[in-house]
ZAMARGU-4260 file (C-alpha; in steps of 0.2 Angstrom, whole numbers, plus 5000, padded with zeros to 4 digits):
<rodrens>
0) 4947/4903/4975 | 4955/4917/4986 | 4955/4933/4977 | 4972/4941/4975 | 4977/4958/4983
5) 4980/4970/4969 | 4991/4986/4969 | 4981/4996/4958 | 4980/5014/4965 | 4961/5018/4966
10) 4959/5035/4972 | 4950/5029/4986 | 4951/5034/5004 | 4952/5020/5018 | 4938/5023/5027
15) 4936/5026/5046 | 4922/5015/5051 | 4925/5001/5063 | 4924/5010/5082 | 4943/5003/5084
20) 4959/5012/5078 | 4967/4993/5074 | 4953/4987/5065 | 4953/5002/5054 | 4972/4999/5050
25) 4966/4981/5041 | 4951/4990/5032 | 4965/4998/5022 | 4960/4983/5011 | 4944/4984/5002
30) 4935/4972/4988 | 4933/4980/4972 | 4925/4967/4960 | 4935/4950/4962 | 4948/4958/4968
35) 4955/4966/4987 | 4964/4981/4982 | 4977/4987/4994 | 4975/5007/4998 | 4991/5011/5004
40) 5000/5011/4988 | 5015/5024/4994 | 5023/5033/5012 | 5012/5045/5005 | 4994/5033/5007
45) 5002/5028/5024 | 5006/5048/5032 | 4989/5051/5026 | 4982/5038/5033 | 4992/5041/5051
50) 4985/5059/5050 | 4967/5057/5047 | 4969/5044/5062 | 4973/5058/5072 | 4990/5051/5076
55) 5006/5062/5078 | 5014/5066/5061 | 5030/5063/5057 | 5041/5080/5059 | 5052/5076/5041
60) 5049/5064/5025 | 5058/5046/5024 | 5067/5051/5009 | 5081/5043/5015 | 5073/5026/5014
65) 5060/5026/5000 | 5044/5014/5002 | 5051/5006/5020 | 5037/5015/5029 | 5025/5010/5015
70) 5034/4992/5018 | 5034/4990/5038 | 5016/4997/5037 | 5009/4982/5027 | 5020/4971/5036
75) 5010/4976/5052 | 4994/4976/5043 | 4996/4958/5038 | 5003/4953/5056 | 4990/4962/5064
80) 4976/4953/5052 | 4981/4937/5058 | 4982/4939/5077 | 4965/4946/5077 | 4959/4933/5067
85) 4968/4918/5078 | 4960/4927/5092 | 4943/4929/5085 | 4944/4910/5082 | 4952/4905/5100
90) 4969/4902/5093 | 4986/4903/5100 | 4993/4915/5089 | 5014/4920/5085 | 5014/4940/5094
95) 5034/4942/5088 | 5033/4954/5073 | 5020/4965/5083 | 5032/4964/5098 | 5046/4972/5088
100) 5035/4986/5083 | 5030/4989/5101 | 5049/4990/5105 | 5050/5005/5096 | 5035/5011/5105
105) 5044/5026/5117 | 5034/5041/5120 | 5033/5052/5135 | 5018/5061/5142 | 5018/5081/5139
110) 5005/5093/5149 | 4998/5107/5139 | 4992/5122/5150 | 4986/5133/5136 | 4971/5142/5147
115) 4973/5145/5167 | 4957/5130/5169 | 4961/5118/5154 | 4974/5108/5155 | 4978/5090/5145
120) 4989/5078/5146 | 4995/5073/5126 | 5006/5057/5123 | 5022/5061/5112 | 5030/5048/5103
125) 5046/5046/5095 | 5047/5049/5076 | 5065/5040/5071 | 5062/5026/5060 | 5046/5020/5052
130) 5043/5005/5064 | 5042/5022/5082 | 5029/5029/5067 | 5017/5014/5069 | 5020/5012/5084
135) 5005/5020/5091 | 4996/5005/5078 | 5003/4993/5086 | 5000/4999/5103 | 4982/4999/5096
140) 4982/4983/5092 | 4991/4973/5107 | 4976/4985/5116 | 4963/4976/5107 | 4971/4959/5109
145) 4973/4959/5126 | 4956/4968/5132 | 4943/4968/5119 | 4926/4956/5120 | 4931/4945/5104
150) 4913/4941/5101 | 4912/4962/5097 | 4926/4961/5087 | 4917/4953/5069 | 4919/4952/5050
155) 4905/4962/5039 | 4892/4951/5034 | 4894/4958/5015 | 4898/4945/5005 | 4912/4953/4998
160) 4916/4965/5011 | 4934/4961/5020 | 4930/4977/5034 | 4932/4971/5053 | 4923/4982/5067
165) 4920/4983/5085 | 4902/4981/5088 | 4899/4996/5102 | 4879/4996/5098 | 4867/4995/5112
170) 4861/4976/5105 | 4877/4970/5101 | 4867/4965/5083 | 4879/4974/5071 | 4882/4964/5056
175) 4887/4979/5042 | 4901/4990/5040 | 4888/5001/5036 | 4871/5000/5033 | 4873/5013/5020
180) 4884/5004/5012 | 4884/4984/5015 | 4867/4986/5024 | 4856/4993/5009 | 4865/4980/4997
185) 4857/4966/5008 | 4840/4975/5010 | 4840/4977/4989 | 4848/4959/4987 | 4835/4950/4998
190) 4822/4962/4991 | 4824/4957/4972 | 4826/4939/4978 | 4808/4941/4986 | 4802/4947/4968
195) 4810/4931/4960 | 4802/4921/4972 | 4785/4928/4968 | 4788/4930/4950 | 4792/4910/4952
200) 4780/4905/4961 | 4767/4913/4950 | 4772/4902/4934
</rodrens>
């Protein structure tokens, strides 16, 4: 049976962990018991979530149009989830809902010249609607559509993990989210299967 996506606020952070700023937009879903519970609750979960992406910060709230930034992120969050997962299986997939998020996607380059030798280049988006403020999201994502080695682009092998990630190791062997986390519950399941085995085998 699928589990259901719950709206129960949890406290909990979305963690940055997959090596891909799209694939860290999905993982703003995470299991908790039999459950997938959703982290962006409010604008709020999503601002906080642009902001600890390092992407630009909206300069005024949305209280003109309460939860439609909370709304268009999830929209983008499902639509990106199944365009990676059509890809990942070799599927034509249905680009339109990211498309429309891209055509909100006008920024501009601006050079900073703060010392006489250092000098960057910064990208500056527009900020007039919810859909500009994902935009650099979906940006993300049509990047990893179009360029990315799907056979790095995997599901954690957690039985009840739902994080993506870009495998960047040097043996292309990740199978966690994170061995801390995912990882060592592996190592302590197959390790107290190993004493039930002998335990077993010894009756």
């Amino acid at each position: 049976m699928k589990s259901s996506i719950s709206k129960q606020r949890t406290g909990s952070r979305p963690p940055f962990l997959a090596g891909d700023l799209a694939l860290d937009f999905l993982n703003t879903h995470m299991r908790a018991g039999e459950n997938v519970i959703d982290l962006l609750q409010t604008d709020e979960d999503v601002l906080a979530w642009i902001e600890r992406a390092g992407l630009p910060m909206p300069k005024v709230t949305l209280k003109r149009a309460p939860l439609s930034l909370l709304r268009d992120a999830r929209v983008l969050r499902e639509n990106i989830g199944l365009l990676v997962e059509k890809r990942k299986a070799g599927h034509l997939g249905d680009p339109s809902v990211l498309n429309r998020f891209l055509s909100h996607a006008q920024s501009h380059p601006h050079l900073l010249w703060k010392k006489p030798q250092f000098l960057t280049l910064k990208r500056v988006w527009e900020e007039d609607s919810p859909e500009s403020i994902l935009a650099p999201v979906a940006e993300a994502a049509a990047v990893l559509l179009t360029t990315a080695d799907f056979r790095l682009v995997k599901r954690c092998e957690g039985e009840r993990c739902v994080f993506w990630f870009f495998d960047k190791t040097k043996s292309r062997h990740r199978r966690w989210c994170s061995a801390r986390i995912c990882g060592n519950r592996h190592k302590v399941a197959a390790y107290r299967k190993r004493q039930r085995d002998q335990v077993s085998s010894k009756d």
